[in-house]
One Martini backbone bead per residue (centre of mass of N, CA, C, O) as a GRO file, in nm:
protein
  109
    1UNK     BB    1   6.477   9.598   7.535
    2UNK     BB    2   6.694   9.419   7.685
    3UNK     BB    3   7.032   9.343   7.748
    4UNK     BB    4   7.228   9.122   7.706
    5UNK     BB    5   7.502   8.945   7.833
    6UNK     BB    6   7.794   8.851   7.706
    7UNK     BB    7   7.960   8.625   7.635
    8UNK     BB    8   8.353   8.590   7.628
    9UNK     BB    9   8.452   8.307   7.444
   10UNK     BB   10   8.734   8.154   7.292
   11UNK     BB   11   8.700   7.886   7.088
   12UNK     BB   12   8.865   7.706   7.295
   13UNK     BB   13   8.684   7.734   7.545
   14UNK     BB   14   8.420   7.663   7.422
   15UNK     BB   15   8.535   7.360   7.354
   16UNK     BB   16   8.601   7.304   7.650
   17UNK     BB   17   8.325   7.307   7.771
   18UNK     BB   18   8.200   7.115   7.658
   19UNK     BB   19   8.330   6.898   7.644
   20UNK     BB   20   8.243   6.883   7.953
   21UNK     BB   21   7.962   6.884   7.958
   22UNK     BB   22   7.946   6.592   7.719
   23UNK     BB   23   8.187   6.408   7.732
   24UNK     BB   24   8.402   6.477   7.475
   25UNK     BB   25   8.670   6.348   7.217
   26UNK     BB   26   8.769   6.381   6.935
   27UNK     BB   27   8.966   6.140   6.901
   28UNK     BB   28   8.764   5.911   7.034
   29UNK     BB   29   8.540   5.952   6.804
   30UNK     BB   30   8.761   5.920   6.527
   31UNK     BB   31   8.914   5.689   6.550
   32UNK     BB   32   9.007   5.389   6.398
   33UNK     BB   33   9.351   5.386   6.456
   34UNK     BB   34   9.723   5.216   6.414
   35UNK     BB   35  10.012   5.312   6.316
   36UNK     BB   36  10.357   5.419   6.300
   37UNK     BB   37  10.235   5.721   6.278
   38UNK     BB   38   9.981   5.656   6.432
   39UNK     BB   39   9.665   5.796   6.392
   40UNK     BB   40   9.375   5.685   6.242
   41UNK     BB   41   9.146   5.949   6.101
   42UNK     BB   42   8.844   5.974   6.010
   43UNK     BB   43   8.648   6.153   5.877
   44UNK     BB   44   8.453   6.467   5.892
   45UNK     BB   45   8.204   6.301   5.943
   46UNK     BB   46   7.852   6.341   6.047
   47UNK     BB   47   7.538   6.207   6.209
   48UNK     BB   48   7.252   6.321   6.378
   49UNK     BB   49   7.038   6.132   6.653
   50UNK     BB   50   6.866   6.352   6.736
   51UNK     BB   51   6.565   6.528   6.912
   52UNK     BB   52   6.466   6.865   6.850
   53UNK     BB   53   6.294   6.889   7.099
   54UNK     BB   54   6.454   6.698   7.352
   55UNK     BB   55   6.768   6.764   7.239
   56UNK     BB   56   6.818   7.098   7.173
   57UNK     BB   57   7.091   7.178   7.321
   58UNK     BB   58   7.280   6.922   7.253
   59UNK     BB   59   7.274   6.944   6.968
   60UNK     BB   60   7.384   7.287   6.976
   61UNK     BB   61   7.666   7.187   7.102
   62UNK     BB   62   7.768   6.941   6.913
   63UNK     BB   63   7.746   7.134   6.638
   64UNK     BB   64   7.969   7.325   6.759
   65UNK     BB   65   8.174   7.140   6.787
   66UNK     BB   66   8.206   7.006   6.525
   67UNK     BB   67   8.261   7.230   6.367
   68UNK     BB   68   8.507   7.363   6.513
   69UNK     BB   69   8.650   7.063   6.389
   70UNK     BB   70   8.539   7.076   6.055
   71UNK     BB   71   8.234   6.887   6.068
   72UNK     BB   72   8.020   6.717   5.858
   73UNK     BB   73   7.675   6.789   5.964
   74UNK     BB   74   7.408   6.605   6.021
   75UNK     BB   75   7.065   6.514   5.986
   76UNK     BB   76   6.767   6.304   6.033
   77UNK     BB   77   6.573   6.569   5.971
   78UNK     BB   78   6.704   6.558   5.701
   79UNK     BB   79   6.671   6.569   5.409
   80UNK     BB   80   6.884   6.335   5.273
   81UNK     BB   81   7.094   6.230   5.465
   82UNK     BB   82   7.104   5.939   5.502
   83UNK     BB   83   7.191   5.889   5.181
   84UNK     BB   84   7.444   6.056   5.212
   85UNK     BB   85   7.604   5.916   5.434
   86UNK     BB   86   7.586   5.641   5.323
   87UNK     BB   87   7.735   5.691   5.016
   88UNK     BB   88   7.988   5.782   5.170
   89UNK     BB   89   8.047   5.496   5.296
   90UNK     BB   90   7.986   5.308   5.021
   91UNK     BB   91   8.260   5.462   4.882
   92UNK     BB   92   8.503   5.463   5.129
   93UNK     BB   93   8.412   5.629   5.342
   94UNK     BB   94   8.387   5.789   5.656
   95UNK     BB   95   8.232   5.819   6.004
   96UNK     BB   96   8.024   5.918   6.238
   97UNK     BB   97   7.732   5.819   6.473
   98UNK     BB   98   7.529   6.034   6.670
   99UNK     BB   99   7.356   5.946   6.986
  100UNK     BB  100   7.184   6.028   7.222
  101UNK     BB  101   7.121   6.008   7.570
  102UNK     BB  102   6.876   5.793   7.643
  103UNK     BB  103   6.905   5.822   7.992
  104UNK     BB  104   6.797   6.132   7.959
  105UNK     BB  105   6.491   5.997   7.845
  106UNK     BB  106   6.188   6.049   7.903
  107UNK     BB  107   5.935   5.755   7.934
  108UNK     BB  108   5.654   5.583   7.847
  109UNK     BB  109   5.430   5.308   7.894
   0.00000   0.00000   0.00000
């Protein structure tokens, strides 16, 4: 078997790539508000709504920029993750919920 080249890149280099192939921002997505001390953010929760094979390059790049962040992630194709991320913003927590760019998903009438 072929020896594939490592690519070596730093936990930085690899967040600033994600974030721009996929154009997201962390405090934009987190941010709740502000007030005198500064920006209020979301607890560090996401659910990600992606199609496990329709957008899975995307689902693995969101999910590694989110850990990278120290955020809890989970998916709606795993058991129980709806009812415990409900269960987490109805008891007073917050968090995201990330839902795959639709328009880049193609569809039959």
């Amino acid at each position: 078997m072929a020896e594939l080249p490592c690519a070596r890149l730093s936990c930085s280099q690899l967040k600033l790539s994600i974030e721009q192939a996929l154009k997201v921002d962390f405090a934009d997505i987190f941010k709740w508000g502000e007030d005198q001390h500064g920006p209020i953010m979301m607890d560090r929760k996401a659910l990600l709504l992606y199609h496990p094979e329709d957008h899975s390059e995307e689902l693995e790049m969101i999910t590694r920029w989110l850990l990278m962040h120290h955020v809890e992630v989970s998916s709606v194709w795993s058991a129980g993750c709806w009812d415990y991320f409900r269960q987490q913003i109805t008891t007073g927590g917050s968090g995201v919920i990330v839902v795959s760019d639709s328009s880049s998903t193609n569809t039959e009438d």
